[in-house]
OpenMM code with the backbone's topology and positions (N, CA, C; nanometers):
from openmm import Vec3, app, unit

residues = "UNK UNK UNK UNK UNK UNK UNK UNK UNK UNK UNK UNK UNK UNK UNK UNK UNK UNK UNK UNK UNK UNK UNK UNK UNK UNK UNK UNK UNK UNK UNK UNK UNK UNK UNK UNK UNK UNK UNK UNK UNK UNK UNK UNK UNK UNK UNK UNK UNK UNK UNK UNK UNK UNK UNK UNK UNK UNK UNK UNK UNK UNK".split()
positions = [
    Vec3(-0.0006, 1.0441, 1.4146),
    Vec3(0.0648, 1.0190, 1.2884),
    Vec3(0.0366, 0.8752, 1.2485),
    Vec3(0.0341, 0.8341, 1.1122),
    Vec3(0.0207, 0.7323, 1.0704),
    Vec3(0.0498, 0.6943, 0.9675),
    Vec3(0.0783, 0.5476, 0.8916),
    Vec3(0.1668, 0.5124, 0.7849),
    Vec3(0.0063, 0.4703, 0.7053),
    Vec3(-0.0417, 0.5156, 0.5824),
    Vec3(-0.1241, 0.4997, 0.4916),
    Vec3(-0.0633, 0.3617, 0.3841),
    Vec3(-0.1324, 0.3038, 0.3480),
    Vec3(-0.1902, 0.2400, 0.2013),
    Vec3(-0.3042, 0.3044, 0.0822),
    Vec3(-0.3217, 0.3248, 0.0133),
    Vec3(-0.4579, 0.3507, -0.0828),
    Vec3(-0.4227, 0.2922, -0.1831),
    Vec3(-0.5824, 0.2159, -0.2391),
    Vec3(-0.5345, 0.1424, -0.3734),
    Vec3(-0.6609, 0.2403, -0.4552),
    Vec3(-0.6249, 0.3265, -0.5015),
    Vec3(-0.7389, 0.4262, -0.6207),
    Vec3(-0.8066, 0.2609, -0.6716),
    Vec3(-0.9411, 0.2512, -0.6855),
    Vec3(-1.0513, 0.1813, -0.7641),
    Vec3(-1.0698, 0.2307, -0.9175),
    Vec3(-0.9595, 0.2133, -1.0109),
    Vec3(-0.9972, 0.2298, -1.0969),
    Vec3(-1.1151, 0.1210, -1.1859),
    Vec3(-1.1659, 0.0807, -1.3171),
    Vec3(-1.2094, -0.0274, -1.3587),
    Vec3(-1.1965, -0.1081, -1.4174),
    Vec3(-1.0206, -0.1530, -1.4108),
    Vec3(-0.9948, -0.2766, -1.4132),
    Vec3(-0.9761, -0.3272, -1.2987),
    Vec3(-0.9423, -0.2682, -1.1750),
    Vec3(-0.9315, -0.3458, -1.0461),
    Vec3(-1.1036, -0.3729, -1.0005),
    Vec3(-1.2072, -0.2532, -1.0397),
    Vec3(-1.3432, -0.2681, -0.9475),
    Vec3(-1.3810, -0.4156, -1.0285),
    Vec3(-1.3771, -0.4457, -1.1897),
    Vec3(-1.3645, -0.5494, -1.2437),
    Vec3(-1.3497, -0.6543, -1.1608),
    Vec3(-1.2351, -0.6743, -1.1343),
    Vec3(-1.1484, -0.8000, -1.0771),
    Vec3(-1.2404, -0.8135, -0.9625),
    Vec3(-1.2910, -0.7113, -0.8825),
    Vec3(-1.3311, -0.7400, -0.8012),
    Vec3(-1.4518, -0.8345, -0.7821),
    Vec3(-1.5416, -0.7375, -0.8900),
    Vec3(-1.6606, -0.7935, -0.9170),
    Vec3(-1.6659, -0.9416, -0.9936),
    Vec3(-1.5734, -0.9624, -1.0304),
    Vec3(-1.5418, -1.1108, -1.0695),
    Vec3(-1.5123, -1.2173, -1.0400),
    Vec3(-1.4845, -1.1622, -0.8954),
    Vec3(-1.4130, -1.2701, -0.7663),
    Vec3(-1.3002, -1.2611, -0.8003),
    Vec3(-1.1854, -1.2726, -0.8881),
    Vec3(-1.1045, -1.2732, -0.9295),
    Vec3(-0.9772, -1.1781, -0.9131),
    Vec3(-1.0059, -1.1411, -0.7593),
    Vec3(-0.8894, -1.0779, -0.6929),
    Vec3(-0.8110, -1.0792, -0.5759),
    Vec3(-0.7306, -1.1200, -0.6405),
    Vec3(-0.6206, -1.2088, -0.5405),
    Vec3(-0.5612, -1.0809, -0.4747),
    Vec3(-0.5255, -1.1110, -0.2906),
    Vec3(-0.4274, -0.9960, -0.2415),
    Vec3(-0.3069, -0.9553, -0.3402),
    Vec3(-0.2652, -1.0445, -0.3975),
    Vec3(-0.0859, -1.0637, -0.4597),
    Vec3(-0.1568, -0.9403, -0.6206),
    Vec3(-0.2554, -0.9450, -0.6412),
    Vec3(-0.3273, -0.9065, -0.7897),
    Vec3(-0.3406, -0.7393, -0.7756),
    Vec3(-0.4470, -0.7696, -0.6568),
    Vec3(-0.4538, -0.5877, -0.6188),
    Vec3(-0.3346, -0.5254, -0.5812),
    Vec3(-0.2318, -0.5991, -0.5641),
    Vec3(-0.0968, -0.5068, -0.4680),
    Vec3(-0.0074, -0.4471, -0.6402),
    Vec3(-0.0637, -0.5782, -0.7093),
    Vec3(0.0193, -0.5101, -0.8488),
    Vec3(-0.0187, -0.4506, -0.8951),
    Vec3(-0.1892, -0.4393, -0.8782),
    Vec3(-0.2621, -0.3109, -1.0004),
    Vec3(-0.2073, -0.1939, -0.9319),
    Vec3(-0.2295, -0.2011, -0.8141),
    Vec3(-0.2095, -0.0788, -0.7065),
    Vec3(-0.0752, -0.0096, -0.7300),
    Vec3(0.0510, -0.1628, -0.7316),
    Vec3(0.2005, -0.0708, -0.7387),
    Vec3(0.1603, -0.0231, -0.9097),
    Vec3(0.0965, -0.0594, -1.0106),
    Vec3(0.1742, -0.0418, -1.1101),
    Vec3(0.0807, 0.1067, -1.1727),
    Vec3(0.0219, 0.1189, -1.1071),
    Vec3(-0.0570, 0.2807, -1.0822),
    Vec3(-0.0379, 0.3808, -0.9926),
    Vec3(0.0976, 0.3273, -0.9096),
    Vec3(0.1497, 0.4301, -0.8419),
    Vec3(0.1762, 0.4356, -0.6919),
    Vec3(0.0443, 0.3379, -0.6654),
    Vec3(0.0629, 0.2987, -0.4778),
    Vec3(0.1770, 0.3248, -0.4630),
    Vec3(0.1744, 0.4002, -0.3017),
    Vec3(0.3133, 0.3581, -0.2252),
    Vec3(0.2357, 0.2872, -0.1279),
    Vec3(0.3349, 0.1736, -0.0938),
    Vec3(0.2723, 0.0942, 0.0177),
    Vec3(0.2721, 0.1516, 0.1540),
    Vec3(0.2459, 0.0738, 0.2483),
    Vec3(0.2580, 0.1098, 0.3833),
    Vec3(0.3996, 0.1060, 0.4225),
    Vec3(0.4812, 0.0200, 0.3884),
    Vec3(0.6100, -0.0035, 0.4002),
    Vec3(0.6879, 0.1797, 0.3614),
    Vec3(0.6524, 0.1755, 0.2303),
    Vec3(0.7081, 0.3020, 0.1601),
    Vec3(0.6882, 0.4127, 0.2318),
    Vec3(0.6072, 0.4153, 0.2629),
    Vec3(0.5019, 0.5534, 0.3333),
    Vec3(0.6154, 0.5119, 0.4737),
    Vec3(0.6229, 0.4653, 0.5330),
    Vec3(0.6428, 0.4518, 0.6680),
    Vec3(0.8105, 0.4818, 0.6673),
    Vec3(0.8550, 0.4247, 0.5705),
    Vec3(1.0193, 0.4916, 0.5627),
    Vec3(1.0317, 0.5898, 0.5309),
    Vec3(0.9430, 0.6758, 0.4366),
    Vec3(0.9888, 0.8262, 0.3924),
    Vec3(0.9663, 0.8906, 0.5224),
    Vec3(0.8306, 0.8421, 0.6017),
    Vec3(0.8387, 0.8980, 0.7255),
    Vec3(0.9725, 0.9064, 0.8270),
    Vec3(1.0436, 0.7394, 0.8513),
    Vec3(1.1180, 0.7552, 0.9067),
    Vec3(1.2650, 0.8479, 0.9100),
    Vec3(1.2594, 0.8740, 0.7543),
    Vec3(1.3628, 0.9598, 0.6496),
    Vec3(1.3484, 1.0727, 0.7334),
    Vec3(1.2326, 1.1401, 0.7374),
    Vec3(1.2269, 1.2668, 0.7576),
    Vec3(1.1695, 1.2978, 0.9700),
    Vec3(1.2483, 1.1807, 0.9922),
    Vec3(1.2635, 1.1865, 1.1620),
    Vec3(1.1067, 1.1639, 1.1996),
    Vec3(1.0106, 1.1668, 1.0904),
    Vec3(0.8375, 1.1599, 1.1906),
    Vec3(0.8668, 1.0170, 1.2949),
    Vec3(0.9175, 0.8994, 1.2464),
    Vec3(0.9261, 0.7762, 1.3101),
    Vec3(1.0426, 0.7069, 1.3058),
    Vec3(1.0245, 0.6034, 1.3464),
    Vec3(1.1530, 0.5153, 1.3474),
    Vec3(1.0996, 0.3816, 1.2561),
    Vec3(1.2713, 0.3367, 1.1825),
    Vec3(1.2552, 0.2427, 1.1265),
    Vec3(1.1627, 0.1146, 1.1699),
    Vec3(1.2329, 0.1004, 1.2785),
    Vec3(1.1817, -0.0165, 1.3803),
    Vec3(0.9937, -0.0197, 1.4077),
    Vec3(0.9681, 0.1169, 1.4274),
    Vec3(0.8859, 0.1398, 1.4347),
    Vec3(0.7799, 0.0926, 1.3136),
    Vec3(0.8109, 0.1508, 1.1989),
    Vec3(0.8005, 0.0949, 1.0598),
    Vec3(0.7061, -0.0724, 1.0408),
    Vec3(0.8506, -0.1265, 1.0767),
    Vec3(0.8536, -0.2686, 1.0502),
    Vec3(0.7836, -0.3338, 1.1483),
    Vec3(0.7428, -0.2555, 1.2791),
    Vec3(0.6529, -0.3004, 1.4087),
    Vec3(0.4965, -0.3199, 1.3437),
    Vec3(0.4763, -0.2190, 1.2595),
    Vec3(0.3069, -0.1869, 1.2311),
    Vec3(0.2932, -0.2439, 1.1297),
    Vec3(0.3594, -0.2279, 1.0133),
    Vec3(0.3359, -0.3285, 0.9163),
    Vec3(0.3611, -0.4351, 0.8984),
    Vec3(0.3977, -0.5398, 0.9563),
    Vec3(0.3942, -0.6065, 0.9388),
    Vec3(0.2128, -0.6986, 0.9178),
] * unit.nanometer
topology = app.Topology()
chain = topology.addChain("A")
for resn in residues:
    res = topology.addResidue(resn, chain)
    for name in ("N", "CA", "C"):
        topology.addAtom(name, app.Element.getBySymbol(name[0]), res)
């Protein structure tokens, strides 16, 4: 089992990319504001539904 991230490449982020002009803090917002769930997110719904533990959670992502 495992706690996922995906940031979909749409082309304003492949943009940014190709521009140099992408900051970690930049992609995490294109990402949340298109829907990402983070690793964090992902890892608590898991823990919600007994796959893991909180602790566990906060062990890996960090």
């Amino acid at each position: 089992m495992g706690i996922f991230e995906v940031l979909v490449v749409d082309d304003k982020v492949e943009q940014a990319i190709l521009d140099n002009k992408a900051s970690e803090y930049a992609m995490r917002q294109a990402g949340e504001a298109q829907g990402m769930i983070t690793m964090v997110q992902d890892g608590l719904l898991k823990a919600l539904d007994g796959t893991t533990t909180v602790e566990e959670v906060f062990r890996v992502a960090r």
